[in-house]
C-alpha positions as a Markdown table, in Angstrom:
| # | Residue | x | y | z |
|---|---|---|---|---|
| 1 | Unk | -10.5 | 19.4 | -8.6 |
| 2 | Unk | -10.3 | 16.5 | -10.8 |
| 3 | Unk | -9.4 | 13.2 | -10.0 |
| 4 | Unk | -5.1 | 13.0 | -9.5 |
| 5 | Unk | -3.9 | 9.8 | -10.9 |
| 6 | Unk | 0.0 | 9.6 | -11.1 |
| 7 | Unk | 0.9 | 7.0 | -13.9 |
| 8 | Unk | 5.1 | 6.0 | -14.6 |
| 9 | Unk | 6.2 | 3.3 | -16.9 |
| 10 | Unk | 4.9 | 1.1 | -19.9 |
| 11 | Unk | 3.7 | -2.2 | -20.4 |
| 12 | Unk | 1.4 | -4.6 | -17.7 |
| 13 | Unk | -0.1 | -2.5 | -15.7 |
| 14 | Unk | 0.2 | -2.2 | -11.4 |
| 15 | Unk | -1.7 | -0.7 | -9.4 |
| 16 | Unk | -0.3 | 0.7 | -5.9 |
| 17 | Unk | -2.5 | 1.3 | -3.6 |
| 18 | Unk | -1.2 | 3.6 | -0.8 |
| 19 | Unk | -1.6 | 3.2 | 3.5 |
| 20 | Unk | -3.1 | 4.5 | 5.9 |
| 21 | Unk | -1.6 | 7.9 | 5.4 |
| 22 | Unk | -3.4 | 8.1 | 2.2 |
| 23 | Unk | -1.1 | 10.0 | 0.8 |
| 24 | Unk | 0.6 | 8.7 | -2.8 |
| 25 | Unk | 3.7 | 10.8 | -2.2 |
| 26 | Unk | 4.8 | 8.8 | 0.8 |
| 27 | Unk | 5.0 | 5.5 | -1.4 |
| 28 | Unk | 7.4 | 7.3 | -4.4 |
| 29 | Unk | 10.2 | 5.0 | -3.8 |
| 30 | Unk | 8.3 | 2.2 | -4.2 |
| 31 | Unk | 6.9 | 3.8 | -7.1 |
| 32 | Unk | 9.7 | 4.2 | -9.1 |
| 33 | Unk | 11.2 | 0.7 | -7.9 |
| 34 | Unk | 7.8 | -1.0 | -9.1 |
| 35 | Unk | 8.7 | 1.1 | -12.8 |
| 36 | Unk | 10.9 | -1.4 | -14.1 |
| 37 | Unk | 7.7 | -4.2 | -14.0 |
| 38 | Unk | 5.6 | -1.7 | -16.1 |
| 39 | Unk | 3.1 | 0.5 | -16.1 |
| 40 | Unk | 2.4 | 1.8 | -12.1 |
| 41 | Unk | -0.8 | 3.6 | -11.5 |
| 42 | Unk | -1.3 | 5.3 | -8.1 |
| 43 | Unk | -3.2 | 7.8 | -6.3 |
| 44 | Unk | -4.3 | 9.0 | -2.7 |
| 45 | Unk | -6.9 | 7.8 | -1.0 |
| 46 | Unk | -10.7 | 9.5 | -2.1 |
| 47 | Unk | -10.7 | 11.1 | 1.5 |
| 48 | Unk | -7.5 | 13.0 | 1.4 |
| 49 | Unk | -7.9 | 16.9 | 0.1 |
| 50 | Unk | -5.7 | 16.6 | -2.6 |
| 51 | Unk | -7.1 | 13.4 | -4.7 |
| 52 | Unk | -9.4 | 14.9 | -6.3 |
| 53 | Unk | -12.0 | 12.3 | -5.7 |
| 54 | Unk | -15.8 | 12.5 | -4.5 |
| 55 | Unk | -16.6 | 10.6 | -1.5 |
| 56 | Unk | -19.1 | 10.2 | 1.2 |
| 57 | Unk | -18.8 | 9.5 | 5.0 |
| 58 | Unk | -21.6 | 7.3 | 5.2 |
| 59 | Unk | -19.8 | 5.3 | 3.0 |
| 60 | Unk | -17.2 | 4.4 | 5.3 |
| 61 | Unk | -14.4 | 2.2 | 3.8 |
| 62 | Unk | -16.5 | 1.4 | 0.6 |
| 63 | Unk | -15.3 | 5.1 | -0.2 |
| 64 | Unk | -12.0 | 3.2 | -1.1 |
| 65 | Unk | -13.2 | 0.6 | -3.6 |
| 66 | Unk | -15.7 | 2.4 | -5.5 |
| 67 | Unk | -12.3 | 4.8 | -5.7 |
| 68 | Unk | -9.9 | 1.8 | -7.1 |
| 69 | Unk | -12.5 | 0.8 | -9.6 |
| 70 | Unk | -12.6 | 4.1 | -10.7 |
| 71 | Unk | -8.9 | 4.8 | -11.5 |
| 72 | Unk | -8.8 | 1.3 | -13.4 |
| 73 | Unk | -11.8 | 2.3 | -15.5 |
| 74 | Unk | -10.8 | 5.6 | -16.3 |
| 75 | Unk | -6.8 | 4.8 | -16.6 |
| 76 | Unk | -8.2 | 2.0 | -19.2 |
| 77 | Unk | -5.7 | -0.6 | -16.6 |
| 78 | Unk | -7.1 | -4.1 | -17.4 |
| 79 | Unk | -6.7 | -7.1 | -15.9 |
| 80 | Unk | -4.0 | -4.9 | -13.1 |
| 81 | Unk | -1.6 | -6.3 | -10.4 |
| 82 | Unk | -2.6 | -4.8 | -7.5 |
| 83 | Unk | -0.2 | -3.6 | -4.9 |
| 84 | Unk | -1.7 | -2.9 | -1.7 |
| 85 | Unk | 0.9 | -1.6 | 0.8 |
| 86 | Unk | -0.1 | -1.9 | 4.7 |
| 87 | Unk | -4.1 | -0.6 | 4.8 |
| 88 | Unk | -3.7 | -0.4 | 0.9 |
| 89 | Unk | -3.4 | -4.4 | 1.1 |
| 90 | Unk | -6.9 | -4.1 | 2.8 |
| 91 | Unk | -8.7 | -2.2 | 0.2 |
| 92 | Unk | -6.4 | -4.3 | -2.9 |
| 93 | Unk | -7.5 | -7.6 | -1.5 |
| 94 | Unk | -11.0 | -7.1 | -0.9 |
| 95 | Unk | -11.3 | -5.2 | -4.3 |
| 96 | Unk | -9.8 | -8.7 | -6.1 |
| 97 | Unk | -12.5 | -10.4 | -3.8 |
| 98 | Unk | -15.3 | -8.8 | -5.3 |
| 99 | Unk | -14.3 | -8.5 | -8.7 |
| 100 | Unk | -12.1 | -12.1 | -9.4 |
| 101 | Unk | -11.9 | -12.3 | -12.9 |
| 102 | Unk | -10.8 | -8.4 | -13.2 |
| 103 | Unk | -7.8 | -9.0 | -11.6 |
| 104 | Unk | -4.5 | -10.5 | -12.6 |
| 105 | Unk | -2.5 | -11.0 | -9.4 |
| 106 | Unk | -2.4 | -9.3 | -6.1 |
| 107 | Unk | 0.4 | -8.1 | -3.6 |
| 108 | Unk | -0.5 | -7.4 | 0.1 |
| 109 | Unk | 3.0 | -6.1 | 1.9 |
| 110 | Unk | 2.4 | -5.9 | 5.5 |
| 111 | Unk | -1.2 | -5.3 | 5.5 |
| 112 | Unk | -3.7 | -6.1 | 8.2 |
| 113 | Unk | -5.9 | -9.1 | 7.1 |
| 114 | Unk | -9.8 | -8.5 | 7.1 |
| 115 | Unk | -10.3 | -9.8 | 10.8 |
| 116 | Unk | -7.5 | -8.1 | 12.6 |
| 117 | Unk | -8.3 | -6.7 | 15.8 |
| 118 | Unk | -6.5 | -3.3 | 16.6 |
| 119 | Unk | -3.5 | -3.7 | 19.2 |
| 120 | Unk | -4.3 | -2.1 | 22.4 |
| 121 | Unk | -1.7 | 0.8 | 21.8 |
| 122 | Unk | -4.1 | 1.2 | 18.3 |
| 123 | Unk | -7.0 | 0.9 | 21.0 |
| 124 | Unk | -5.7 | 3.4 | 23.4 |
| 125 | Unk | -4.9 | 6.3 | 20.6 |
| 126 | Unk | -8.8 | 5.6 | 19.0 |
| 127 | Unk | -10.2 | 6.4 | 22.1 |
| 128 | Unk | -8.4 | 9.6 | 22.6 |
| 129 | Unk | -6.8 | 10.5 | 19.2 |
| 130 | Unk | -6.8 | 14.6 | 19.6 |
| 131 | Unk | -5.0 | 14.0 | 23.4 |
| 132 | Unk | -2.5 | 11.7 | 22.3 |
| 133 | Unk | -1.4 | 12.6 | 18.6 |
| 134 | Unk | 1.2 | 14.6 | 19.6 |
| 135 | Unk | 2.7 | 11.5 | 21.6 |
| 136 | Unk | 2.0 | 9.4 | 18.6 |
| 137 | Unk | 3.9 | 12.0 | 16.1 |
| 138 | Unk | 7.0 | 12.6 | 18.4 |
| 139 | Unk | 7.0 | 9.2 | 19.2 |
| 140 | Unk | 7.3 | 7.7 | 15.8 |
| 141 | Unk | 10.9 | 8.5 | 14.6 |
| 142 | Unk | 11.8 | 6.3 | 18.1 |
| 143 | Unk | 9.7 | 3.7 | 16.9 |
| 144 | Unk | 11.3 | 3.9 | 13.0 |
| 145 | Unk | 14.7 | 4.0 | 13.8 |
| 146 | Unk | 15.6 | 0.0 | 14.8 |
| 147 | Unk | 14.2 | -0.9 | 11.3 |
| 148 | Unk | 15.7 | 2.2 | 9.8 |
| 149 | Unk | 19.1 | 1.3 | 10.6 |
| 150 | Unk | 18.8 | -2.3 | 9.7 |
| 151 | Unk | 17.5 | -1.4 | 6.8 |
| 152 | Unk | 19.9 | 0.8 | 5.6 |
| 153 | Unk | 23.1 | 0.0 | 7.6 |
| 154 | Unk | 25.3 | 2.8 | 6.0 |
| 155 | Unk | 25.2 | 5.7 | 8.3 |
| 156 | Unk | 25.6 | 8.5 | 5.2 |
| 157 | Unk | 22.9 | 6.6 | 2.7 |
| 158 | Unk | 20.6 | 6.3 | 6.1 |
| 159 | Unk | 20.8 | 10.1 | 6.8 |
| 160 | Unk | 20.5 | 11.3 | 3.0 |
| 161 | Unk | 17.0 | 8.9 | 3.4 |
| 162 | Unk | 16.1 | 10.5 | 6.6 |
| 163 | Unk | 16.1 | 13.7 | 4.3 |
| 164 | Unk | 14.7 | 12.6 | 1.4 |
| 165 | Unk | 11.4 | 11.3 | 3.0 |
| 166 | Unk | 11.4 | 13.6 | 5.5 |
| 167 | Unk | 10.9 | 16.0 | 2.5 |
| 168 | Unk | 8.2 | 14.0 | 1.3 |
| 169 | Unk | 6.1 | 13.9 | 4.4 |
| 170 | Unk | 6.6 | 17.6 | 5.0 |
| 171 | Unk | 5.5 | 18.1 | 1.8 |
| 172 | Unk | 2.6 | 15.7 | 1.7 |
| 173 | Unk | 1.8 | 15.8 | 6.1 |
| 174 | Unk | -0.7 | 13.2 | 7.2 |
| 175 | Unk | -4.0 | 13.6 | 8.7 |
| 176 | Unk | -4.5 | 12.0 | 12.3 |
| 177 | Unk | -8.0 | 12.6 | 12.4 |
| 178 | Unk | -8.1 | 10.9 | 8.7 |
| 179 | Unk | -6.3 | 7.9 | 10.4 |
| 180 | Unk | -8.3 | 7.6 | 13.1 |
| 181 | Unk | -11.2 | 7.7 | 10.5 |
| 182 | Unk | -10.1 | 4.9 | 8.5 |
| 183 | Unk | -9.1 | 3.1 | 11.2 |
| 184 | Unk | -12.6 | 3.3 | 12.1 |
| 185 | Unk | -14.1 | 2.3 | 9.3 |
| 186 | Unk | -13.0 | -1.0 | 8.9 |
| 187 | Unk | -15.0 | -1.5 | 12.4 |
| 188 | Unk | -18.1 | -1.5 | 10.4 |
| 189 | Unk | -16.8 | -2.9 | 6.7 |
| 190 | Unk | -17.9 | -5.9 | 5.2 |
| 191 | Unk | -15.1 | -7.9 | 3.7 |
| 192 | Unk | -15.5 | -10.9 | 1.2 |
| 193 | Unk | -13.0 | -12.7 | 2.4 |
| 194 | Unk | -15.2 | -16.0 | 3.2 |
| 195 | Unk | -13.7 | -18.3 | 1.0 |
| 196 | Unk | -10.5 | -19.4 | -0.5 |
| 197 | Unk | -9.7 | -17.1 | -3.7 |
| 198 | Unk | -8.1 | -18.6 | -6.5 |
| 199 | Unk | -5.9 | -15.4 | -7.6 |
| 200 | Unk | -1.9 | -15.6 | -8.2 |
| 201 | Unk | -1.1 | -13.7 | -4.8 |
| 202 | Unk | 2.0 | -12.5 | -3.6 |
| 203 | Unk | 2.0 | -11.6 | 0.6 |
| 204 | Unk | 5.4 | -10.1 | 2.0 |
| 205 | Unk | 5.9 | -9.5 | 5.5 |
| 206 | Unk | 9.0 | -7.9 | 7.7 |
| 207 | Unk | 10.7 | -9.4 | 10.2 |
| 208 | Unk | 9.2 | -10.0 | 13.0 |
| 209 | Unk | 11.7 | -8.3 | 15.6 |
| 210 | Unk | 11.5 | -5.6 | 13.1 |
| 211 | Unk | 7.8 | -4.9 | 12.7 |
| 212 | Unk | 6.3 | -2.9 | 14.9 |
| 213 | Unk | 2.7 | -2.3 | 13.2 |
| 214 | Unk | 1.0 | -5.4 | 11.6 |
| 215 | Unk | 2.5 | -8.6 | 13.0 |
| 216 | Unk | 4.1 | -10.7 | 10.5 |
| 217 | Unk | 1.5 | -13.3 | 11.6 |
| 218 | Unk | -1.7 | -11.1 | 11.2 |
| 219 | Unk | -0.5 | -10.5 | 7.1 |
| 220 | Unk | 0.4 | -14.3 | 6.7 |
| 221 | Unk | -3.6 | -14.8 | 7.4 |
| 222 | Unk | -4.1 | -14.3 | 3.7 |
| 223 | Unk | -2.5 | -17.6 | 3.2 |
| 224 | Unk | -5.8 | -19.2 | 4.6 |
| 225 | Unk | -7.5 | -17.5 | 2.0 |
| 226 | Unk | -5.0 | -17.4 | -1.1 |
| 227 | Unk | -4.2 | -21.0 | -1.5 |
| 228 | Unk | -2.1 | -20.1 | -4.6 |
| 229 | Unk | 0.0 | -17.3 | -3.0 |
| 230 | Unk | 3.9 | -17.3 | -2.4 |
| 231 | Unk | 5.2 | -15.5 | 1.1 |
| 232 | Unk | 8.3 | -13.8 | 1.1 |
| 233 | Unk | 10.2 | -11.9 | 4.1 |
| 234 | Unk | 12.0 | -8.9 | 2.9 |
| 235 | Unk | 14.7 | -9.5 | 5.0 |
| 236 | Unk | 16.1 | -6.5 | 7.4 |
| 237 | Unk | 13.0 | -4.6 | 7.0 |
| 238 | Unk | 9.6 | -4.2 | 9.1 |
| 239 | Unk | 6.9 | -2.2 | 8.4 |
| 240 | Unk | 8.1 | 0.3 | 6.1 |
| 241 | Unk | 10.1 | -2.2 | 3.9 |
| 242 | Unk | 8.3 | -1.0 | 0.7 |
| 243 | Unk | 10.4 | 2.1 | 1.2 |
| 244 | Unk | 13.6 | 1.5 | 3.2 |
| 245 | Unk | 14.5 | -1.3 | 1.0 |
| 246 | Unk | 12.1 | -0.2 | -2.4 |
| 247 | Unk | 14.5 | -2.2 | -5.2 |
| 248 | Unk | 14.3 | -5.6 | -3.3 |
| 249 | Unk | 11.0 | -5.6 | -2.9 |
| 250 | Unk | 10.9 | -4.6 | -7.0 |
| 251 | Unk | 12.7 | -7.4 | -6.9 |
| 252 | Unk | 10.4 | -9.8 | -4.9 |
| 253 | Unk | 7.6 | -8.2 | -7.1 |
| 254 | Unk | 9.5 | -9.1 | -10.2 |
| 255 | Unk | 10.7 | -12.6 | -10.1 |
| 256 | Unk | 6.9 | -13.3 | -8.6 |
| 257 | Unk | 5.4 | -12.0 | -11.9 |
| 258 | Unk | 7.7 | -14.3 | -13.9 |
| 259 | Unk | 5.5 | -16.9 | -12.8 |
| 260 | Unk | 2.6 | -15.8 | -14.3 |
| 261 | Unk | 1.1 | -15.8 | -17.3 |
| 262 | Unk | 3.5 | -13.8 | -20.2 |
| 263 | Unk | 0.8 | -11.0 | -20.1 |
| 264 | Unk | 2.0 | -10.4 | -16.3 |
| 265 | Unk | 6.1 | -10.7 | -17.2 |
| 266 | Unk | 7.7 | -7.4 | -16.5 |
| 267 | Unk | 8.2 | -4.9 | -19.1 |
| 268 | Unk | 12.4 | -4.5 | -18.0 |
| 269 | Unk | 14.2 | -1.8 | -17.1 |
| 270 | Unk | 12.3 | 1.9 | -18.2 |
| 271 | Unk | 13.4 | 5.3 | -18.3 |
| 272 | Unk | 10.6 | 7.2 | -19.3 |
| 273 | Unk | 9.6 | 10.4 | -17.0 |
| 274 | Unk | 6.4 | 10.1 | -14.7 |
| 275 | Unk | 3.4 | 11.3 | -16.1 |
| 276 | Unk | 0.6 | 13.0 | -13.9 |
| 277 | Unk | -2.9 | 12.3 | -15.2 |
| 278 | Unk | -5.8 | 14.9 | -14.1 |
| 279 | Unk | -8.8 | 13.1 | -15.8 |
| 280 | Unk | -12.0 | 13.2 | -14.7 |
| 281 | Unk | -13.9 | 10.3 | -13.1 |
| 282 | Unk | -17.3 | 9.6 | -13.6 |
């Protein structure tokens, strides 16, 4: 299978990086919110079945980089945005630290920072992952809902969302056992983030009452390490704000780019169909 590499949009391009779940079709919202800024590259993770990307275990989370400098090679994206959503802010931010002057600006949204120490709950599920995935599974609607409702106060618009991504993640399911795996990895990844990184940077966080994943205070870490970064709450949201509430955080994404250089303004409103690339990586 060749390497799948969804593209939408013209102009600067962004590069989304997805979570944990690995898979890209859980982030489409944010996807076509982002469109309007330009060109949006994104993909799953190298690990997941249907990418369509080589990868080894004894890699471990380097899998994930060697993977993100691949799509911007062969999708010819220079000097990208990256958006790293949750994990995704992991592999976007550690990719920027390695390669500084490939990179135009970086977005972590509610991502663990490089020396984030699981929760015990996090703990609890590693140690017995095959015994208490069901519990996590049924459990996680329970969990959603608080931030679900804020998010999207109007009962009718909540439900027809409930549907819509519910359709999504039936139609792209996660793996536990691939969560617990890169969950693992990072236990034994080497992260650059040793000194301050002069990079345009833009970190977004939940609310805390709200979040019930990575604590607004483990994301605002990058702070210490991107002096020139801006932090913004998307308000009424927690973990999953890149979704619930996709055109506000376009729009934190959009007046943040404004900032930067004119190569980095967004392209404006688009209405051109997405395109799915199938090229093949070397």
């Amino acid at each position: 299978m060749a390497p799948r590499i969804v593209e939408r949009g013209e102009g600067p391009p962004l590069v989304l990086v997805p979570g944990i779940q690995g898979r890209f079709e859980w982030g489409l919202p944010t996807l076509h919110a982002l469109t309007g800024l330009g060109r949006v590259i994104t993909y799953s993770l190298a690990d997941e079945p249907t990418s369509g990307f080589a990868w080894q275990a004894s890699k471990g989370f380097e899998n994930y980089l060697d993977q993100l400098d691949d799509v911007i090679r062969s999708t010819g994206a220079e000097h990208p945005v990256l958006v790293g959503i949750s994990y995704g802010g992991l592999i976007a931010a550690e990719y920027a630290a390695r390669h500084p002057g490939a990179v135009r600006g970086l977005v972590v949204a509610s991502s663990p920072p490089p020396a984030w120490t699981l929760p015990s709950r996090a703990q609890r599920y590693l140690a017995a992952p095959r015994l208490l995935a069901p519990v996590f599974w049924l459990g996680a609607p329970v969990r959603a809902y608080p931030e679900l409702k804020a998010a999207i106060p109007d009962g009718r618009a909540r439900l027809q969302f409930v549907i819509d991504h519910g359709l999504r993640i039936a139609g792209a399911p996660a793996s536990s056992a691939r969560m617990v795996r890169r969950l693992r990895w990072l236990e034994s990844a080497r992260f650059s983030a040793d000194r301050p990184l002069a990079l345009p940077a833009l970190v977004v966080t939940g609310e805390p009452d709200l979040e019930r994943v990575v604590p607004p205070d483990a994301t605002r870490q990058y702070l210490q390490w991107l002096p020139e970064a801006r932090l913004v709450t998307l308000e009424r949201t927690g973990h999953a704000g890149t979704i619930t509430r996709s055109r506000e955080f376009a729009d934190r994404v959009g007046a943040w780019l404004l900032d930067l250089p004119d190569g980095n303004r967004p392209a404006g409103p688009r209405s051109s169909p997405e395109s799915v690339r199938a090229d093949r990586v070397s």
